[in-house]
NUMI-71950 format. One record per residue (C-alpha): residue in three letters; x, y, z. Coordinates in Angstrom, 3 decimals, padded with zeros to 6 digits. Layout:
N
+------+----------+----------+----------+
! code !        u !        v !        w !
+------+----------+----------+----------+
!  ALA !        X !        Y !        Z !
...
+------+----------+----------+----------+
***
This chain:
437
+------+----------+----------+----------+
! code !        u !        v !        w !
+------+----------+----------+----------+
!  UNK ! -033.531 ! -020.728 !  037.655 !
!  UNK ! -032.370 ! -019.367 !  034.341 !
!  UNK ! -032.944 ! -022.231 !  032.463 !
!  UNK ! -036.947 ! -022.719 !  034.076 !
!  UNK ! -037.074 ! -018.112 !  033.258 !
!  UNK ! -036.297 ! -019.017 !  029.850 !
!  UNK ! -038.726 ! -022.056 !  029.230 !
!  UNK ! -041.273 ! -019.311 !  030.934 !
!  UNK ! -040.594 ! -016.674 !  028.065 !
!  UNK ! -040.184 ! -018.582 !  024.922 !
!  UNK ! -042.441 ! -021.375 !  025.943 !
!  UNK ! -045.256 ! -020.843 !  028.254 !
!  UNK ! -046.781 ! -023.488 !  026.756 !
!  UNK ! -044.191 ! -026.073 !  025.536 !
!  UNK ! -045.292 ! -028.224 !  027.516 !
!  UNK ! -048.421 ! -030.609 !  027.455 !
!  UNK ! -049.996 ! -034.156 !  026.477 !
!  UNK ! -048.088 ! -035.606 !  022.946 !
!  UNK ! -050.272 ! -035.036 !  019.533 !
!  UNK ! -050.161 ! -038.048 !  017.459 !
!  UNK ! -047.665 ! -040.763 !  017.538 !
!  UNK ! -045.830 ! -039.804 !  014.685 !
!  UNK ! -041.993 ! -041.183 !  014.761 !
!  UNK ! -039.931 ! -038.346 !  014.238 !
!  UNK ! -036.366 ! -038.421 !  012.344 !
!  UNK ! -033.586 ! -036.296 !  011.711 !
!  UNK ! -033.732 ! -035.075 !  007.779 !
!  UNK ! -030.331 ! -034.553 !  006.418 !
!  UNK ! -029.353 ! -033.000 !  003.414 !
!  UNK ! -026.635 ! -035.167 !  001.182 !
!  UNK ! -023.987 ! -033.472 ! -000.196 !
!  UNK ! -020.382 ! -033.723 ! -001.622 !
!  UNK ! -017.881 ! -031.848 !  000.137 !
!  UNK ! -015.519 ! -029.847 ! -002.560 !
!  UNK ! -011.731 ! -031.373 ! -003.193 !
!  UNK ! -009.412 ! -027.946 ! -002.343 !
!  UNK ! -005.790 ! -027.770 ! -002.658 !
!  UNK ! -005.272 ! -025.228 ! -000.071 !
!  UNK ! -001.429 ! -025.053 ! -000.377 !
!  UNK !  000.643 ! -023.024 !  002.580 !
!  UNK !  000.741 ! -018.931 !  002.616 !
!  UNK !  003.643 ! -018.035 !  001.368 !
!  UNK !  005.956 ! -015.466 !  003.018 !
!  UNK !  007.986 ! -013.337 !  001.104 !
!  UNK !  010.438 ! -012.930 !  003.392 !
!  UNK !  011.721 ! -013.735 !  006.782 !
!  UNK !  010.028 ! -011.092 !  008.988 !
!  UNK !  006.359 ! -011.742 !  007.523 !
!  UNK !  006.931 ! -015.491 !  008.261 !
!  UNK !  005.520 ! -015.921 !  011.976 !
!  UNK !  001.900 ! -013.932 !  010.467 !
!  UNK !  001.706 ! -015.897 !  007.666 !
!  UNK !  002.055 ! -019.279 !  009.933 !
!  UNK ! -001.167 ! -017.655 !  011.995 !
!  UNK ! -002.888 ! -016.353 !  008.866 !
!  UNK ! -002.795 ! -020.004 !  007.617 !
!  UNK ! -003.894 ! -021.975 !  010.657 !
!  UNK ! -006.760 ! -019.541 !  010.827 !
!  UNK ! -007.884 ! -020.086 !  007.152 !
!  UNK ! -007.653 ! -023.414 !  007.063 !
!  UNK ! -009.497 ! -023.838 !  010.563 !
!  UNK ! -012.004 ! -022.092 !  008.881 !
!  UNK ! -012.638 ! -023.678 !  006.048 !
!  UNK ! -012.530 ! -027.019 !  007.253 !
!  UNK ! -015.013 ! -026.205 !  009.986 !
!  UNK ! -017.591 ! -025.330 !  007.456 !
!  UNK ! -017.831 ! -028.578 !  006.081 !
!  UNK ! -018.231 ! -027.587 !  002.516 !
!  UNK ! -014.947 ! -028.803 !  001.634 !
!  UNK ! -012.248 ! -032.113 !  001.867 !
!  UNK ! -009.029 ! -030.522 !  002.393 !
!  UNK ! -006.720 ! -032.465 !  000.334 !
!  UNK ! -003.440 ! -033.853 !  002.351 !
!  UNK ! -000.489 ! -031.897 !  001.608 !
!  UNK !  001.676 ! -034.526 !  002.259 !
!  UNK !  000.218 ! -035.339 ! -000.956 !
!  UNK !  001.155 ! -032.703 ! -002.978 !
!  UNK !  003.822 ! -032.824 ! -005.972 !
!  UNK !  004.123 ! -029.539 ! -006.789 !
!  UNK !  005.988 ! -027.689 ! -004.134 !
!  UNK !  005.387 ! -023.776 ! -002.519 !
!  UNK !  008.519 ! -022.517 ! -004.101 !
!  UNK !  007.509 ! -023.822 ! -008.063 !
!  UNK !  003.774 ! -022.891 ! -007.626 !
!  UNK !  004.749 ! -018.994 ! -006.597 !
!  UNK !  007.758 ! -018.388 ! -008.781 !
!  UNK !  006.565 ! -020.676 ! -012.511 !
!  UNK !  002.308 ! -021.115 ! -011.534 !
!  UNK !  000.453 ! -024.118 ! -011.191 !
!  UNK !  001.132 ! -027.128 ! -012.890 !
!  UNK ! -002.641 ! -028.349 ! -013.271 !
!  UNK ! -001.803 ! -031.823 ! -013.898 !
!  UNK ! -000.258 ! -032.400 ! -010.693 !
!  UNK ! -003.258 ! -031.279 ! -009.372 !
!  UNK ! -005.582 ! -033.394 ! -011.626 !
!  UNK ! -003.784 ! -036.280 ! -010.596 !
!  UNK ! -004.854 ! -035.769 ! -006.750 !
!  UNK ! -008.714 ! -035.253 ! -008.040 !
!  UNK ! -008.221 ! -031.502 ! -006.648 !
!  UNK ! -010.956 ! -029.393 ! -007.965 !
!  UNK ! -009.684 ! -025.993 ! -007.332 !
!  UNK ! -006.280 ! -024.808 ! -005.989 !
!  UNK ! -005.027 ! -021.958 ! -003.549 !
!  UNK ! -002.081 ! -019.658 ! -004.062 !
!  UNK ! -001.755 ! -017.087 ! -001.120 !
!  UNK !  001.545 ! -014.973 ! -000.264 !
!  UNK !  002.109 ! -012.581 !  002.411 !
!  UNK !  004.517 ! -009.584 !  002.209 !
!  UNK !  005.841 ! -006.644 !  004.556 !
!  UNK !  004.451 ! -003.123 !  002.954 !
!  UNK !  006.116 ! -001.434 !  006.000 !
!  UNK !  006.645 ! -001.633 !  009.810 !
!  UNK !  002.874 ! -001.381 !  010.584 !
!  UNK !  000.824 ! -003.120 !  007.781 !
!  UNK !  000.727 ! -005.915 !  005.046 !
!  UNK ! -000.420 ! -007.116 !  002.245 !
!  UNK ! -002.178 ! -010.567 !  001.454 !
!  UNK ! -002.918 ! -011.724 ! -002.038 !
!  UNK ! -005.260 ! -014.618 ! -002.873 !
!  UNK ! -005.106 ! -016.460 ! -006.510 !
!  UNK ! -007.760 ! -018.728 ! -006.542 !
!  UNK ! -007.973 ! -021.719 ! -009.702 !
!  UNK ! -010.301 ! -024.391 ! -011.215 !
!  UNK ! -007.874 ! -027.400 ! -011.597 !
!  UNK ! -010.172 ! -028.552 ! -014.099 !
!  UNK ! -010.056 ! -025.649 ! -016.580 !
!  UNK ! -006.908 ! -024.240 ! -015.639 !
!  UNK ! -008.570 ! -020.662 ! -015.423 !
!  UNK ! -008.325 ! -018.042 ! -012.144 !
!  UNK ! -011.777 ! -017.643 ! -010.546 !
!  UNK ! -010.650 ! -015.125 ! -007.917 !
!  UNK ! -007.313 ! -012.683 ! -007.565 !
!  UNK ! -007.398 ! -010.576 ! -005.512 !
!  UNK ! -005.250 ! -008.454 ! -002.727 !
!  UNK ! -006.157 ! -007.343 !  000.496 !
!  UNK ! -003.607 ! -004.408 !  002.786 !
!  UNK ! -003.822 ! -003.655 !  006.292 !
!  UNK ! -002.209 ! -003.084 !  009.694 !
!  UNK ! -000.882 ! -006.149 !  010.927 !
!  UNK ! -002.484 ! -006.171 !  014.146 !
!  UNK ! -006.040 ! -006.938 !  012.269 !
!  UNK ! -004.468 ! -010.494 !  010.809 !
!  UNK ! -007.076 ! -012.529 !  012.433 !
!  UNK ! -009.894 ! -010.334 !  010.332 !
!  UNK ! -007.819 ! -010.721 !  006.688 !
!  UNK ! -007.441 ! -014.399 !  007.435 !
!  UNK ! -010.946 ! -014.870 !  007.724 !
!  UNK ! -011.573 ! -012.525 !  004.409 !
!  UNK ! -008.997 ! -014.812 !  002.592 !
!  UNK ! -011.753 ! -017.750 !  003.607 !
!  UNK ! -014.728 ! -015.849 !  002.937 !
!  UNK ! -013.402 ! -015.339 ! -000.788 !
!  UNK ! -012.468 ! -018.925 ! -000.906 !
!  UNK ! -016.017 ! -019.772 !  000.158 !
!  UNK ! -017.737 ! -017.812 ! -001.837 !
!  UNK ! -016.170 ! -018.448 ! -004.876 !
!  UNK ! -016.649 ! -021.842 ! -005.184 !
!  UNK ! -019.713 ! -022.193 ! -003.141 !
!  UNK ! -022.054 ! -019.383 ! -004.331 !
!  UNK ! -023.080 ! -018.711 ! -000.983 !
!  UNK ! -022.062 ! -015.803 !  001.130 !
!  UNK ! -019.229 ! -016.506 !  003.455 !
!  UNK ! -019.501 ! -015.885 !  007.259 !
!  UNK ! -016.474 ! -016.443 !  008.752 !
!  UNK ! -015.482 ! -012.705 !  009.353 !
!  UNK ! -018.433 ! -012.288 !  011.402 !
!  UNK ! -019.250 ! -012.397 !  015.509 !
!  UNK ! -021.775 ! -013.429 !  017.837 !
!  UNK ! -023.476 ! -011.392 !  020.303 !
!  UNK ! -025.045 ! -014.182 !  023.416 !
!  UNK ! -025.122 ! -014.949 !  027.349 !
!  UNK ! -022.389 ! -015.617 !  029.239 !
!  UNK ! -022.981 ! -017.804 !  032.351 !
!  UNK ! -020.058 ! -018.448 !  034.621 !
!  UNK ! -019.749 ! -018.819 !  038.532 !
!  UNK ! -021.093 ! -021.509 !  041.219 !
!  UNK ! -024.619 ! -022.357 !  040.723 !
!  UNK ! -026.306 ! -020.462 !  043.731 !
!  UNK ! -024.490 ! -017.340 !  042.325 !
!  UNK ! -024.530 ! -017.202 !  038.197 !
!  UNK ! -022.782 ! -014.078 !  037.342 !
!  UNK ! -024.138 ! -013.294 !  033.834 !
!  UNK ! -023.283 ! -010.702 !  031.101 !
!  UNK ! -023.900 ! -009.709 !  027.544 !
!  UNK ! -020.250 ! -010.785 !  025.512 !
!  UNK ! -019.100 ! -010.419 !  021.459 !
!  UNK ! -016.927 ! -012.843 !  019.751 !
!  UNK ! -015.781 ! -014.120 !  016.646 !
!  UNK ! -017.889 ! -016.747 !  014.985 !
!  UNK ! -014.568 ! -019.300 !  015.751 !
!  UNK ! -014.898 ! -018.295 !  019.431 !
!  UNK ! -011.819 ! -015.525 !  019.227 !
!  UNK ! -011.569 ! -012.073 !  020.113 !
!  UNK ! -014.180 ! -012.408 !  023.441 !
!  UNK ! -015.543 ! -008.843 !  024.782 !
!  UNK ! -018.152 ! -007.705 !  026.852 !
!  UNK ! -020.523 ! -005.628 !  026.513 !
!  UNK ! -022.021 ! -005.341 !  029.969 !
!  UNK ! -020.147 ! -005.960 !  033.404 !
!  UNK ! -021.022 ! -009.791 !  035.380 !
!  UNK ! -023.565 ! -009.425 !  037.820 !
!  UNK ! -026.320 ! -011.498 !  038.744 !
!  UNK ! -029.266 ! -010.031 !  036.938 !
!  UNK ! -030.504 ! -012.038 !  034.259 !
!  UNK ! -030.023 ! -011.175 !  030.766 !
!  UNK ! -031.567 ! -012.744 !  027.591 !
!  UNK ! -031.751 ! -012.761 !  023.739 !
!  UNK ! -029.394 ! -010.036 !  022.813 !
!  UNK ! -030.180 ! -008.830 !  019.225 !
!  UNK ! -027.836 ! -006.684 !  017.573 !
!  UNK ! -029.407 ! -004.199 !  014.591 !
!  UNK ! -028.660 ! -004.692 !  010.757 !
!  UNK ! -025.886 ! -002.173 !  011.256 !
!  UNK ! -024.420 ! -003.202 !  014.009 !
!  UNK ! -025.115 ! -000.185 !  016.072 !
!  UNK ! -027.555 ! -001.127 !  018.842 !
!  UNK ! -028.464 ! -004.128 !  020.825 !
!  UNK ! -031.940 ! -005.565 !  022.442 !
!  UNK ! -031.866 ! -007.732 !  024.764 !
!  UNK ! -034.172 ! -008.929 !  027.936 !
!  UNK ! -032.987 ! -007.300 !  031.394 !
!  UNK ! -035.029 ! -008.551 !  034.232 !
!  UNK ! -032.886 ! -005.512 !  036.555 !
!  UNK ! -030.653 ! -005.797 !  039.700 !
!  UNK ! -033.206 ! -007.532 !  041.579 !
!  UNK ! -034.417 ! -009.725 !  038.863 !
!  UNK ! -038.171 ! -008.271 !  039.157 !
!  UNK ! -040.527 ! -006.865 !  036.562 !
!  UNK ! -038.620 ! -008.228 !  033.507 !
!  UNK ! -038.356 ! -005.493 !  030.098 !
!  UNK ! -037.106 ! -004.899 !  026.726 !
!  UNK ! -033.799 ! -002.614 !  027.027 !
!  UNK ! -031.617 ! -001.100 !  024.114 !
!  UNK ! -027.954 ! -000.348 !  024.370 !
!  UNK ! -026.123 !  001.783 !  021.943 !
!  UNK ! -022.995 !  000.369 !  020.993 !
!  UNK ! -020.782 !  003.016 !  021.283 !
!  UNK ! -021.882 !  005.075 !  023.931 !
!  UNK ! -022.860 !  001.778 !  025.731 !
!  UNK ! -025.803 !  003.315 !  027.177 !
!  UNK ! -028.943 !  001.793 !  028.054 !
!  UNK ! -032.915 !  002.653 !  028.018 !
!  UNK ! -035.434 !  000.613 !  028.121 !
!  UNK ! -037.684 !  000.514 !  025.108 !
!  UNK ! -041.657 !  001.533 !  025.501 !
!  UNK ! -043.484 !  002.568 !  028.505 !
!  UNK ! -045.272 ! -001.032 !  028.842 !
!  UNK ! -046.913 ! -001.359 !  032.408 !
!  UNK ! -046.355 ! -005.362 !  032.233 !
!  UNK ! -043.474 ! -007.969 !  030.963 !
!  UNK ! -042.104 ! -006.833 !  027.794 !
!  UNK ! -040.009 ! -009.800 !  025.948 !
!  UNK ! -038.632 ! -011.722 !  022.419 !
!  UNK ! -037.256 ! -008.778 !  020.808 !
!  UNK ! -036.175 ! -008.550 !  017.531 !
!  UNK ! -035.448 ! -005.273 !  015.040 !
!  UNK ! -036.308 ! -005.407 !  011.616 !
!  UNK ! -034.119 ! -005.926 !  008.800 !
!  UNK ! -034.550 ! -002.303 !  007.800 !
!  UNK ! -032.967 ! -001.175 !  012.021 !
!  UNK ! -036.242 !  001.057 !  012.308 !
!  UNK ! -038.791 ! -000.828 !  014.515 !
!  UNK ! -038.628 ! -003.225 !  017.253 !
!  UNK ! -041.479 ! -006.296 !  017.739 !
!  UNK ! -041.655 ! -007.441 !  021.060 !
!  UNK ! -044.064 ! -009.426 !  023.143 !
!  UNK ! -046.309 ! -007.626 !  026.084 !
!  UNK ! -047.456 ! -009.959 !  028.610 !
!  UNK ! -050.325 ! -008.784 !  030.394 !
!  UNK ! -052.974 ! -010.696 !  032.879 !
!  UNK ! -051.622 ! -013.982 !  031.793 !
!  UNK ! -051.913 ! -012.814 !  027.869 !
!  UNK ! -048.910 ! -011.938 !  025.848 !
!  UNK ! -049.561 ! -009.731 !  022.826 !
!  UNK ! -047.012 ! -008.314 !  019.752 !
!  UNK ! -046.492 ! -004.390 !  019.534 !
!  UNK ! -044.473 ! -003.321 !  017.287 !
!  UNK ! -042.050 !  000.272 !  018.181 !
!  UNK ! -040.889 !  002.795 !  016.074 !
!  UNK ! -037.529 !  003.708 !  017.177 !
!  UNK ! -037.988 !  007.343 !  015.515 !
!  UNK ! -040.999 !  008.308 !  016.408 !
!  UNK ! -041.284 !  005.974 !  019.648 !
!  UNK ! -045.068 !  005.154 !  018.569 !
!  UNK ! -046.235 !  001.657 !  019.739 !
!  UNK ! -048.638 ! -000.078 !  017.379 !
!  UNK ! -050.350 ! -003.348 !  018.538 !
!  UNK ! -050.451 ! -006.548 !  016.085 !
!  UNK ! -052.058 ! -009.414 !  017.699 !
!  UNK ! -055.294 ! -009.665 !  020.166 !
!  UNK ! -057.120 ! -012.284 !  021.940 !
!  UNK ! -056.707 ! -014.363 !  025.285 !
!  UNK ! -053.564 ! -016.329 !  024.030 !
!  UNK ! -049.718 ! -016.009 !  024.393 !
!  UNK ! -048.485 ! -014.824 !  021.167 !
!  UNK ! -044.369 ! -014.513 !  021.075 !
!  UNK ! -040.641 ! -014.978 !  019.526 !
!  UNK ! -042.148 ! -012.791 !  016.674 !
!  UNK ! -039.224 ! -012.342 !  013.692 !
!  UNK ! -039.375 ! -009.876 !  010.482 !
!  UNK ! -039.315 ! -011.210 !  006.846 !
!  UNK ! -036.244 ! -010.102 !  005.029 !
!  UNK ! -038.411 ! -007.515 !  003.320 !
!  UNK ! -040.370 ! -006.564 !  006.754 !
!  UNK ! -043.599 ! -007.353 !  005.198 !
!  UNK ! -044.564 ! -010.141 !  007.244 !
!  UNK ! -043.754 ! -011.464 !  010.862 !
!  UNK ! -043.349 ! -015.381 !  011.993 !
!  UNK ! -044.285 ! -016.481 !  015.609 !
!  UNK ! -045.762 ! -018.615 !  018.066 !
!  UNK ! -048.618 ! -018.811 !  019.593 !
!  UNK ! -050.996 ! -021.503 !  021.333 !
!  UNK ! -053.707 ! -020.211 !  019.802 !
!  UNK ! -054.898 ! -023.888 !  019.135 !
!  UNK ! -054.127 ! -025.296 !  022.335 !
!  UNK ! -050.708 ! -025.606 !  022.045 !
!  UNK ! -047.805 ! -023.976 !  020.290 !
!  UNK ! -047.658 ! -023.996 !  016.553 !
!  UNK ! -046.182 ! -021.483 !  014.235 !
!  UNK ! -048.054 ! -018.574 !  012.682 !
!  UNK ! -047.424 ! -015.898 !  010.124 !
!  UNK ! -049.060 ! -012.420 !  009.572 !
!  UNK ! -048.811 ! -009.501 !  007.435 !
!  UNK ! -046.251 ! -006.341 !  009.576 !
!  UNK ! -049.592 ! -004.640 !  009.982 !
!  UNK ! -051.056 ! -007.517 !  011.778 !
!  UNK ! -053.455 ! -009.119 !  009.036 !
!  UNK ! -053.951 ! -011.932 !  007.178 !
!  UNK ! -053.098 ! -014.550 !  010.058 !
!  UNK ! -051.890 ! -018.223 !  008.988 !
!  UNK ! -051.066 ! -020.973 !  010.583 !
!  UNK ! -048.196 ! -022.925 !  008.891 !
!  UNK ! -046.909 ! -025.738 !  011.320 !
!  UNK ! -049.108 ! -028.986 !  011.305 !
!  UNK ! -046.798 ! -031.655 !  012.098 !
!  UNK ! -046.818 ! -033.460 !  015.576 !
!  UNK ! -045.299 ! -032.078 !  018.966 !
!  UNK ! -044.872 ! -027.958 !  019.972 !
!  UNK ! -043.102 ! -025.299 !  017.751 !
!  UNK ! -040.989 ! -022.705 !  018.827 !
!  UNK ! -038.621 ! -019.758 !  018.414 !
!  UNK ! -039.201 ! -019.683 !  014.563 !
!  UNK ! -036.633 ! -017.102 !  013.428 !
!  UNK ! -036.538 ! -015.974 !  009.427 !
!  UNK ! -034.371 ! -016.915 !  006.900 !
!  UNK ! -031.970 ! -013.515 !  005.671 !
!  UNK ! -032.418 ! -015.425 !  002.263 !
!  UNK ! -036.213 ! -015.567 !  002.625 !
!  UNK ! -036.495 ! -019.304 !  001.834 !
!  UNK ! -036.683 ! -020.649 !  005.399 !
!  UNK ! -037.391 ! -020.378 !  008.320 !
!  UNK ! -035.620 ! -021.988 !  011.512 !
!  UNK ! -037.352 ! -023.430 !  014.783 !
!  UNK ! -037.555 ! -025.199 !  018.363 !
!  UNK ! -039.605 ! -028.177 !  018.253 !
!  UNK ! -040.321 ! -030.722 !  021.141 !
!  UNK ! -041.363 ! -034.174 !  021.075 !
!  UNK ! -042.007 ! -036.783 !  023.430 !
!  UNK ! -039.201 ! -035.633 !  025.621 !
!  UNK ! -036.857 ! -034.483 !  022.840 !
!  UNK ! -036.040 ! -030.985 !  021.583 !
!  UNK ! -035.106 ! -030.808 !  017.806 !
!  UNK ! -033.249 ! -027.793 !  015.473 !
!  UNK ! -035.697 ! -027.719 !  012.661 !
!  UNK ! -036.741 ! -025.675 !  009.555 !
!  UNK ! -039.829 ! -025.304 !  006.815 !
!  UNK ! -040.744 ! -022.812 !  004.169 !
!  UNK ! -042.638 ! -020.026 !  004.919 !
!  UNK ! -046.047 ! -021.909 !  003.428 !
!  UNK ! -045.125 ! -024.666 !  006.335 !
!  UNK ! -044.094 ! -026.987 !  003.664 !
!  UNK ! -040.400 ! -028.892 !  003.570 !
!  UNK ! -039.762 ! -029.565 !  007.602 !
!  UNK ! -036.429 ! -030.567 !  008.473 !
!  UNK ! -035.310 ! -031.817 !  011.647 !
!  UNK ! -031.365 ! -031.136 !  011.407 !
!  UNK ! -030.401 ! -032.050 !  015.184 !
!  UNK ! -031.350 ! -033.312 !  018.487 !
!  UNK ! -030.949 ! -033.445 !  022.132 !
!  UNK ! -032.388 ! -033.356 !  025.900 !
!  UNK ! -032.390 ! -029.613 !  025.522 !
!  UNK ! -031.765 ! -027.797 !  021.650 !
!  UNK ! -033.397 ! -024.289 !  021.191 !
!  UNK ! -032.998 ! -020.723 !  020.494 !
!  UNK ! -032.215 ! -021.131 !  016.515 !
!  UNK ! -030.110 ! -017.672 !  014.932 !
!  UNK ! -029.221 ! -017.581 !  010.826 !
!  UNK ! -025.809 ! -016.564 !  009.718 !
!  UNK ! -025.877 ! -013.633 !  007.623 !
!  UNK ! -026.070 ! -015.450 !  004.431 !
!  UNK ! -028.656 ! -017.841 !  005.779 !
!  UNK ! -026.354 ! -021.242 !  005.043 !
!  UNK ! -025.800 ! -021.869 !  008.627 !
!  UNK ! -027.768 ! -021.567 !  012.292 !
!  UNK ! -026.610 ! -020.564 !  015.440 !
!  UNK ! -027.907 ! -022.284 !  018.677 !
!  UNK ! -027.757 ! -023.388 !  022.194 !
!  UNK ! -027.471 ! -026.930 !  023.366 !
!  UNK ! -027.597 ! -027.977 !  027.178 !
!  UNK ! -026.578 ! -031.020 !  028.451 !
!  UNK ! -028.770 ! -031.772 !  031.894 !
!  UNK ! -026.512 ! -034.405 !  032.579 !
!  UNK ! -023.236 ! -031.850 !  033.340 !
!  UNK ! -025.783 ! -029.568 !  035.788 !
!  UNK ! -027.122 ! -027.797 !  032.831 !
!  UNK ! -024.359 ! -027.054 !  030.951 !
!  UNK ! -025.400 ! -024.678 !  028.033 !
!  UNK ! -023.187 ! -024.321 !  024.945 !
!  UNK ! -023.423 ! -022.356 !  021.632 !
!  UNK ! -023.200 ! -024.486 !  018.756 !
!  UNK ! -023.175 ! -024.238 !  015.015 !
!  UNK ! -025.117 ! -026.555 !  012.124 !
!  UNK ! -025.239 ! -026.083 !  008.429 !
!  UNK ! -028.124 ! -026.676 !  006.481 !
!  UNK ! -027.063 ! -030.538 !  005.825 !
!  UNK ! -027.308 ! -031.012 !  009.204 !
!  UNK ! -023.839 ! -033.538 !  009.068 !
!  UNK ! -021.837 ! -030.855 !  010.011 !
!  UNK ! -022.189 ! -028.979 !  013.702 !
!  UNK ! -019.679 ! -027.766 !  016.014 !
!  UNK ! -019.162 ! -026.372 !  018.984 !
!  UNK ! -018.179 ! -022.593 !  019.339 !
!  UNK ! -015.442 ! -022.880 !  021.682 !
!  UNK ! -016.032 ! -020.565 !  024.557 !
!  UNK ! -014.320 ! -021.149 !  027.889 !
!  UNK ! -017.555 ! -020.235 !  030.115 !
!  UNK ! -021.449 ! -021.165 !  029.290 !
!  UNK ! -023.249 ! -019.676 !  026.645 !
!  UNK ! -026.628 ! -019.253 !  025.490 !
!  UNK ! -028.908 ! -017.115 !  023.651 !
!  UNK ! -026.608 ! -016.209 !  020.880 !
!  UNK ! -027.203 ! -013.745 !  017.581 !
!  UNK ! -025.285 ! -013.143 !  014.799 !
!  UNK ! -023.884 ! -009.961 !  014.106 !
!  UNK ! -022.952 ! -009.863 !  010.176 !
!  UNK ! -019.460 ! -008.671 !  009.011 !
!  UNK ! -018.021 ! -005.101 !  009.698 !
+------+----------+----------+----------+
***
């Protein structure tokens, strides 16, 4: 049922006879991943030594997940932990295993409740420091300096920003299949730190999107008896709910802009679905698209001047893009099959879709002139694309119909060679990003 609700909302009209036979391929990016000496943390004593152990399993899971980056075997290394913290690097023993930067990290004890973790960062190559730098806190936040540690790393020698200390706001799914409980959850972007935001019940809940400052959520709630489905907003704190607009229909496919003061949505009405736009100070409700079609999944530009989404305006789906005030409509998808969810780049440069084809679902993304399509994955069901904050990876949901309709929430970088799963005991789907706080 959830999975036919969903279909209903972002794709009343997926499906339909195939355009042109066009053979379709996946488009991957190519790509050398970065040599890294990424040498053990370093306690400097006894009674730090059990954090730093954690701190360093989480760092390197981290940056090894990314894919940016070959991990160089430390069974390999000739300079050992105890020469490299007390006299420096030795850069030839680096040069020798073709390393093209080198970690330092060490871990001390500042007192019974917090820590301190400094990062020296080198280029092998020309023996200079990119990156020192310290980080204090309590102890009981480890996880969240571990994944700072990587973010530096990252963004140091990548240029992009990194993303690891960041979480996930999405659909949990558990229980028998005649009774789903579902419920709004957080966690970390490597599937740690799990917490809801909502209890389980069986009311269906959908496309949770958390504001720019992490503050309030929007999601889908169709209510305890699963009726007259509408737009709700939670405060995160408070954790109090209202539902957003006075709409006498369906209200769906909400998203806030990047500057957290309006909400688009899509009003279905009379077999119709239109996009309003709210105000969330002054509560006024502006309409941006008209005519007898089913305009939705509508997402902000990163400067909130224009608004991507999808429409069947030509008899089936395709991609569009307007002007916030509703004007100057374009078309931008032309290629064969339906288009779907597009969701904007926080970079500007992209933006990410759904596309079906002859049976097959693809993870896909184009400029905002519709020119440069990628297909970076595939699979009996892929949808529901979400950017990381720096807009070098996307979030999304792949179900397998084989295992009853499994749904999982998986992550692909731009390359499209590298994917994973985010591992989550129960189902997941519908997943955001929340950026780092």
């Amino acid at each position: 049922m959830i999975r036919f609700l969903q279909f209903l909302i972002v794709g009343l009209f997926f499906w339909g006879g195939d355009a042109q036979a066009v053979r379709v391929v996946i488009d991957r990016g190519h790509f050398a991943p970065i040599p890294l000496a990424l040498t053990k943390v370093y306690p400097a004593d006894s009674e730090i030594y059990d954090l730093s152990q954690k701190l360093e399993k989480v760092v390197q899971k981290d940056l090894r997940s990314c894919g940016q980056f070959k991990l160089i075997d430390p069974l390999a290394f000739i300079q050992n932990l105890e020469s490299l913290h007390r006299d420096g690097p030795r850069f030839g023993d680096w040069r020798i295993l073709h390393a093209q930067a080198l970690t330092r990290v060490k871990v001390e004890n500042r007192d019974r409740k917090n820590f301190k973790v400094t990062l020296s960062l080198y280029d092998v190559f020309t023996q200079k420091v990119l990156e020192e730098i310290a980080y204090l806190g309590p102890k009981d936040e480890w996880r969240k300096m571990s994944h700072r540690i990587a973010d530096k790393i990252y963004e140091r020698l990548t240029g992009e920003q990194g993303y690891f200390d960041t979480k996930l706001v999405f659909v949990e799914e558990s229980g028998p299949r005649t009774r789903r409980q579902r419920r709004l959850m957080m966690v970390d972007q490597d599937g740690e730190n799990l917490k809801s935001l909502t209890k389980k019940g069986r009311t269906i809940v959908m496309t949770p999107r958390i504001s720019p400052k992490g503050n309030r959520l929007v999601y889908l709630d169709f209510g305890e008896r699963n009726r007259v489905p509408r737009v709700r907003i939670m405060d995160m704190k408070s954790k109090k709910h209202q539902t957003l607009g006075k709409f006498p229909g369906m209200t769906y496919s909400p998203r806030f802009s990047h500057d957290g003061r309006k909400v688009v949505l899509s009003f279905s009405q009379s077999g119709n679905s239109s996009l309003y736009e709210m105000d969330l100070v002054s509560r006024r409700v502006k309409r941006l698209s008209y005519g007898d079609v089913i305009d939705t999944s509508p997402s902000y530009s990163p400067d909130d001047r224009k608004i991507v989404f999808s429409s069947n305006r030509p008899g089936n789906v395709q991609i569009y893009v307007m002007d916030s005030n509703g004007q100057n409509l374009k078309r931008i998808s032309y290629g064969p099959g339906r288009y779907a969810t597009p969701v904007w780049s926080p970079r500007g440069d992209l933006i990410a879709f759904t596309k079906q084809y002859k049976g097959q679902f693809y993870i896909g993304v184009m400029r905002p002139d519709g020119t440069g399509e990628r297909l970076l994955t595939t699979g009996d069901v892929v949808e529901d694309p979400e950017w990381a904050p720096g807009g070098q990876m996307i979030l999304f949901t792949r179900t397998n119909p084989r295992r009853r309709g499994q749904s999982k929430l998986n992550i692909i970088d731009l390359s499209g060679f590298n994917e994973r799963r985010v591992p989550l005991k129960a189902e997941g789907s519908g997943g955001s990003w929340v950026g780092s706080r």
